[in-house]
C-alpha positions as CSV (number, residue, x, y, z in Angstrom):
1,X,-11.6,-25.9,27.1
2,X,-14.6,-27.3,25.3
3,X,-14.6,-27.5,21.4
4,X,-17.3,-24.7,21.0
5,X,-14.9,-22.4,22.8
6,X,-12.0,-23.7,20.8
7,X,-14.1,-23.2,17.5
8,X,-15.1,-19.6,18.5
9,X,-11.6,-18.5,19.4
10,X,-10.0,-19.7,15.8
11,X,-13.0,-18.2,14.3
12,X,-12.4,-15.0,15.9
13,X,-8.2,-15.1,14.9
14,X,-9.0,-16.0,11.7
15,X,-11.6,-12.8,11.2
16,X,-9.4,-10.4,13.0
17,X,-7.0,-11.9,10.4
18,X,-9.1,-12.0,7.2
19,X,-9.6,-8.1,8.5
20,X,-6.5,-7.0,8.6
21,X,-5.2,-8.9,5.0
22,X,-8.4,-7.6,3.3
23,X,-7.3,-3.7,4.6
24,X,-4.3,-4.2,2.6
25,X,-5.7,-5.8,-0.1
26,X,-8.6,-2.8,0.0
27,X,-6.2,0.0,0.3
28,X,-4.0,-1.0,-2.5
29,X,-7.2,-1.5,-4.9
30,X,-7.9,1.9,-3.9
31,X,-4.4,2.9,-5.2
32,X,-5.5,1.1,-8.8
33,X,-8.7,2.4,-8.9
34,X,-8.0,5.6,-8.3
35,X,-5.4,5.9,-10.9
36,X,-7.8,3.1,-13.4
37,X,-10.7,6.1,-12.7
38,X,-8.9,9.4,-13.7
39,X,-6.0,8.1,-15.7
40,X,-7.6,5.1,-17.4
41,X,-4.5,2.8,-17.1
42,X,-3.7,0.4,-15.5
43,X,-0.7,0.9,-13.0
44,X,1.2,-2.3,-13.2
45,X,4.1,-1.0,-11.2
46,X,1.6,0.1,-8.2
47,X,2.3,-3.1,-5.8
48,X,6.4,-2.3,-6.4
49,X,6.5,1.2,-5.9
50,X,5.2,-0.6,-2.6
51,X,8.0,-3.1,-2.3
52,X,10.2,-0.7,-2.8
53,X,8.9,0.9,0.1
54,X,9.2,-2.0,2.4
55,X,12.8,-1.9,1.3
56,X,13.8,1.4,1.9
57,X,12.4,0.9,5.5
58,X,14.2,-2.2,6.2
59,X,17.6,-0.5,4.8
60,X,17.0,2.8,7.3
61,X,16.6,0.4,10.4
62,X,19.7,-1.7,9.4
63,X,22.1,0.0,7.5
64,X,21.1,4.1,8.9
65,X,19.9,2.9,12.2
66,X,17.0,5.0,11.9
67,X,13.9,4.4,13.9
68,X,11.5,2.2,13.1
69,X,8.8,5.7,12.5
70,X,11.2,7.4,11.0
71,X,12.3,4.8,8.4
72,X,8.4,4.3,7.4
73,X,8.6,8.6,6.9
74,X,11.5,7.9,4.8
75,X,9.9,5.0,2.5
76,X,6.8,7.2,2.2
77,X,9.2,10.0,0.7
78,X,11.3,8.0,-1.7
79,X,8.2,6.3,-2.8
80,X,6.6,9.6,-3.4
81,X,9.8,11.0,-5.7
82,X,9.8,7.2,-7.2
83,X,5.9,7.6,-8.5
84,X,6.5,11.4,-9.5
85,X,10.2,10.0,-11.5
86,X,8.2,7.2,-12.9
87,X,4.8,9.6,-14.4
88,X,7.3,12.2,-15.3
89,X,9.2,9.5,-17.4
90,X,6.7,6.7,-18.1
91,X,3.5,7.5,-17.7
92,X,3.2,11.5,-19.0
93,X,4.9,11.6,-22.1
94,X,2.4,8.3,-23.6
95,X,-0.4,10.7,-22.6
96,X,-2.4,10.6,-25.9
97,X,-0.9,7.7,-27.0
98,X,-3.0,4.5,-27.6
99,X,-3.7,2.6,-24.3
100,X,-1.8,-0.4,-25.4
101,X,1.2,1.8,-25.3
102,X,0.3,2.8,-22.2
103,X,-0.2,-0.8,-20.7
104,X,3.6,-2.4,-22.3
105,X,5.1,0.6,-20.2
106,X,3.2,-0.2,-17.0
107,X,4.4,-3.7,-17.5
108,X,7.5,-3.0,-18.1
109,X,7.9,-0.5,-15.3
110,X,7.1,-3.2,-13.2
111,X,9.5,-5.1,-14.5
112,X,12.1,-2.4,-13.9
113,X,11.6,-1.8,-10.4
114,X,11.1,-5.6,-10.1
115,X,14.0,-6.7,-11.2
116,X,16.3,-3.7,-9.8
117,X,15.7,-4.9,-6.4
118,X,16.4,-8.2,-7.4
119,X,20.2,-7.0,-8.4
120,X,20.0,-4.3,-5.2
121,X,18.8,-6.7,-2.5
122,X,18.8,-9.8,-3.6
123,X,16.4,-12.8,-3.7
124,X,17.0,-14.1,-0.1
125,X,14.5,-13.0,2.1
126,X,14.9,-10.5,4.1
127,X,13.5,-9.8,8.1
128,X,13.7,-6.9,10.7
129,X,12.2,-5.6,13.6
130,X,8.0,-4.4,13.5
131,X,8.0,-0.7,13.4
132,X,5.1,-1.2,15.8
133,X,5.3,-1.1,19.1
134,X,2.3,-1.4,20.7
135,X,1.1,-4.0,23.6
136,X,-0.4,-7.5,21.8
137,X,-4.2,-7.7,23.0
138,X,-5.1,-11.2,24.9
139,X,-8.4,-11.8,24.7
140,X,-10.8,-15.2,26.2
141,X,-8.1,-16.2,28.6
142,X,-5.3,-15.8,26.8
143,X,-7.0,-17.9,24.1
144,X,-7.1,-15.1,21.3
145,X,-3.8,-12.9,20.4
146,X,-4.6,-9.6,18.6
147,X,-0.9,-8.2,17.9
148,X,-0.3,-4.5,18.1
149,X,0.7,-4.5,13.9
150,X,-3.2,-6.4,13.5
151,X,-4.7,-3.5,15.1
152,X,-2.0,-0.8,13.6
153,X,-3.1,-2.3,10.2
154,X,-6.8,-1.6,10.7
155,X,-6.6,1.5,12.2
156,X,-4.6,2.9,9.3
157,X,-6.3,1.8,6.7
158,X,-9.6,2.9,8.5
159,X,-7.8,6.4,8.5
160,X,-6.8,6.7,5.2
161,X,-10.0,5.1,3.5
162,X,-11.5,8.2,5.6
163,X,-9.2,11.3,4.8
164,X,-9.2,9.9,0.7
165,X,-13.4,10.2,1.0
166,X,-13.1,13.5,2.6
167,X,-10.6,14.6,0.6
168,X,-12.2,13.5,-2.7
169,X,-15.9,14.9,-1.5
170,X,-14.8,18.0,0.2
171,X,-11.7,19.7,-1.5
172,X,-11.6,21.7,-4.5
173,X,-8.5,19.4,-6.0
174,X,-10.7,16.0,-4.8
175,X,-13.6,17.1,-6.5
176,X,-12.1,18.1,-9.8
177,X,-9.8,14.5,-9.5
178,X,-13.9,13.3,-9.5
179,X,-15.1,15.7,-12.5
180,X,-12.1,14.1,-14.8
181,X,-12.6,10.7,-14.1
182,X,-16.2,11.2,-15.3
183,X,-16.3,13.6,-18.5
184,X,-12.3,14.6,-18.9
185,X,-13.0,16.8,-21.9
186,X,-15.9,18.7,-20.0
187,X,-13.4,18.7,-17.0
């Protein structure tokens, strides 16, 4: 193999890469700004409502033996009741309170649900089967792996980055989540 071919190939891994990291990284900005652009706080427990996530998955596949699609199903629920238990408990009752209020209580949610999985799971880390199970992609001679969670990563985000647009630009309940992120009192 010459060293041009070499140079494209790593290039190429390390886009496909970069692609799939940034995805995340995107979507979970999305998460903040969202909740920055109608609530105006900051959401310092966003990323560990997302760990928590990644938890309750890894605890259906070991300890429930549920299926890989079924335990990601399961995390989306319990972090669904966890963000609705944390604005119902947190968030909503600081709602005309000052925004440094606001901001110690994200912080120390974070906290919380930081150091709760610390004394549930423990600080050893943990590792379990990829809920995806799709063919890798070998591309150039077997010279440039695309895995099936890569392209799963993408694809998802690509999807919900998509269905948020529509749903912010089309439905009644998007627009109005646009209306009071502009002018909440004319809202």
């Amino acid at each position: 193999m010459d060293i041009e071919g070499e140079k494209t190939t790593l290039f190429l891994s390390y886009l496909i890469n970069g692609i799939s990291l940034g995805s995340v990284y995107a979507i979970i900005a999305l998460g903040y700004t969202m909740v920055y652009g109608i609530a105006k706080m900051l959401n310092f427990a966003h990323g560990d409502v997302i760990m928590v996530g990644a938890y309750v998955s890894f605890c259906a596949i070991q300890y429930l033996n549920l299926p890989p699609w079924l335990s990601v199903i399961f995390a989306m629920v319990v972090c669904t009741a966890l963000g609705v238990l944390i604005e119902g408990l947190a968030y909503k009752p600081l709602r005309q309170a000052p925004s440094l209020a606001v901001l110690i209580t994200a912080i120390g949610m974070s906290y919380l649900l930081q150091n709760s999985a610390l004394l549930i799971w423990g600080a050893n880390p943990k590792s379990f089967q990829s809920v995806v199970h799709l063919p890798n992609i070998s591309l150039m001679n077997n010279r440039l792996l695309i895995t099936g969670e890569t392209l799963v990563t993408i694809l998802a985000n690509i999807v919900i980055m998509v269905a948020l647009t529509l749903f912010t630009g089309r439905t009644k309940m998007g627009k109005a989540m646009r209306a009071v992120s502009e002018d909440k009192g004319a809202a």
